[in-house]
N, C-alpha and C positions, 0 to 999 in steps of 0.2 A: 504494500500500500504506500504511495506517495499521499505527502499533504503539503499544500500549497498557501504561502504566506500570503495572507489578504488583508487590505488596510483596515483596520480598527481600532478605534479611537480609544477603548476600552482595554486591548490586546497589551498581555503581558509580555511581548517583546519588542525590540524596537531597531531598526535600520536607519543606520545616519546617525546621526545628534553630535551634541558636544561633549569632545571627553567627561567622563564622571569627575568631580573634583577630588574623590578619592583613589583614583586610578591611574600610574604611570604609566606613560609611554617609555619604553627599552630606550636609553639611549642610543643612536644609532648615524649613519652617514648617507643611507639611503639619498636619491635626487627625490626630494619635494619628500619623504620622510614617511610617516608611517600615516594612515588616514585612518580615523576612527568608524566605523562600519555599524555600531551599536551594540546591540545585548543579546542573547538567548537567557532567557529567565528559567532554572531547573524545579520554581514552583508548578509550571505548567506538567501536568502528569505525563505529556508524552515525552519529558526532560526529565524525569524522575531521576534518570541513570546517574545524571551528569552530577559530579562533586560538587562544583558550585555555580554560580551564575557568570555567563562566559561573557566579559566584555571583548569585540571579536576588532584585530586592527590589519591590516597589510599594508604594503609600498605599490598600491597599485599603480601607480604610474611606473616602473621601473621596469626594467626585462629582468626581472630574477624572478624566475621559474616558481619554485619552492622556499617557505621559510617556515622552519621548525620553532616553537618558541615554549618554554619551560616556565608554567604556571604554576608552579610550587607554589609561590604567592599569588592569588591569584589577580590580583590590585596591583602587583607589581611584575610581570611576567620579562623573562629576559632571553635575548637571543640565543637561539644552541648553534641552529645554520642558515645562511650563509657565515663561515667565520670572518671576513671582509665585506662592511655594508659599504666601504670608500670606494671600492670598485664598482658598484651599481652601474651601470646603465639608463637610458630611455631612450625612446624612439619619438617622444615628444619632442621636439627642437626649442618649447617652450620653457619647458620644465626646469628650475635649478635646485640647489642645492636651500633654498628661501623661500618656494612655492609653500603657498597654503591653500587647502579648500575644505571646506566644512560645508557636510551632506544637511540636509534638512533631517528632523528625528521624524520617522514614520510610524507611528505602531500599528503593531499587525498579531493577528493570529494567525492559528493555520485552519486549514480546513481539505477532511479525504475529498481527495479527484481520484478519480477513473483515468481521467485524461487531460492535461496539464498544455497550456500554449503559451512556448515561452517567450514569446516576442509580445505577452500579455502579463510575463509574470514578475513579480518579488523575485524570489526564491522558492527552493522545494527542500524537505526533507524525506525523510525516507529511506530511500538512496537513490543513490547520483546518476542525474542523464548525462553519460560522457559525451563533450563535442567528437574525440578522438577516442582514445583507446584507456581503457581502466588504467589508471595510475593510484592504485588505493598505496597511500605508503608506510612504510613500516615505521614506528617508533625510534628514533636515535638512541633511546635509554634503554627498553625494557627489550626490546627486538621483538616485540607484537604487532599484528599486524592493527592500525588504527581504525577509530570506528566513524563511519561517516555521522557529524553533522547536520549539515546542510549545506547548500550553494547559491548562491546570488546571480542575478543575471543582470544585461546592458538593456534591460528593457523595462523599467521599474519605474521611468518616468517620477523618478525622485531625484529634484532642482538640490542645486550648489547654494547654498546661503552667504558664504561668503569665499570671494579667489582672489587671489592677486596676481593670476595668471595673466597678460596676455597675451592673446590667442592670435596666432597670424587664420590667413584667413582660411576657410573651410575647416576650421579647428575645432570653433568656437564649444559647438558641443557636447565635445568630449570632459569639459572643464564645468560643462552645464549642466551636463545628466551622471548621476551615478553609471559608473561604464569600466569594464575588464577588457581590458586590451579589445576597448572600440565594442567588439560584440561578443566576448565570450563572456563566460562564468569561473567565478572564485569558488572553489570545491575545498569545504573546511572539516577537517578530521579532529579526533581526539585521544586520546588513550587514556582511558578515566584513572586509571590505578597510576600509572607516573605522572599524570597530570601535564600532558604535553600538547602542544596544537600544529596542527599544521594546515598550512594555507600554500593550495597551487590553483593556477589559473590553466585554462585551455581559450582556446578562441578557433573559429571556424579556419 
């Protein structure tokens, strides 16, 4: 059974927003750095599993594939891999090392589909519609295989509230709308007992 994040006002989870004031961001060297993405709440019964309440962050603007991060604390989580964020990358020619952009907070629930359209969706949980080929990864700590999450997609139609990007031109929207590499999905695992996350991206 997949279930699909839908806007509500009411929903105890939430896409976007601004960091929590008790929550670090890892320091780190990534281009335009880590972006806040929002919460999964493990009061929701179908989170029951989860240790605790996941504030979920990545470099989505960067080309780095994968990044494992160690939630031991979960308020304060720190990077395990990549071991160099100086080396990053983008394919954005806008992007530096200064860029800021903060998502608008969305809340949502989920709700069972049958059949899910993702140029319509939030996110899904469940498990994961790969664009490509299964990439589930394995734990850096425990050598278990991780348990999916959820995934986020380029079609959520959730606005930028604040950038300091600018955008040459045909750009603009990528800085506008929550987006993974233009039109793919961020695929987020976890390994509840070492308490580890991992975030990779696919795109068509």
């Amino acid at each position: 059974m997949q279930y699909e994040f839908v806007r509500d006002f009411n929903g105890k989870h939430q896409i976007g927003g601004e960091v929590p004031q008790n929550f670090k961001i890892p320091d780190n060297e990534f281009i335009a750095g880590f972006q806040y993405l929002g919460f999964i709440d493990n009061t929701d019964s179908l989170f029951s599993w989860l240790p605790f309440r996941v504030n979920l962050i990545h470099p989505i603007y960067t080309d780095e594939y994968s990044v494992f991060l160690d939630y031991t604390n979960p308020n304060n989580p720190i990077i395990i891999q990549p071991d160099d964020t100086a080396s990053s990358t983008s394919t954005f020619e806008e992007i530096n090392k200064n860029s800021k952009i903060i998502w608008e907070g969305v809340r949502v629930s989920l709700e069972a589909k049958e059949e899910i359209d993702e140029f319509e969706s939030i996110g899904i949980c469940g498990h994961p519609d790969w664009l490509q080929v299964d990439e589930t990864p394995t734990c850096p700590k425990s050598g278990n295989r991780m348990k999916f999450l959820c995934q986020l997609g380029s079609f959520s139609d959730i606005k930028s509230t604040f950038s300091n990007v600018i955008a040459t031109e045909g750009m603009a929207q990528y800085f506008e709308n929550l987006n993974f590499w233009c039109d793919g999905n961020l695929y987020i695992f976890i390994e509840p007992t070492a308490r580890t996350m991992c975030y990779t991206m696919q795109n068509t």
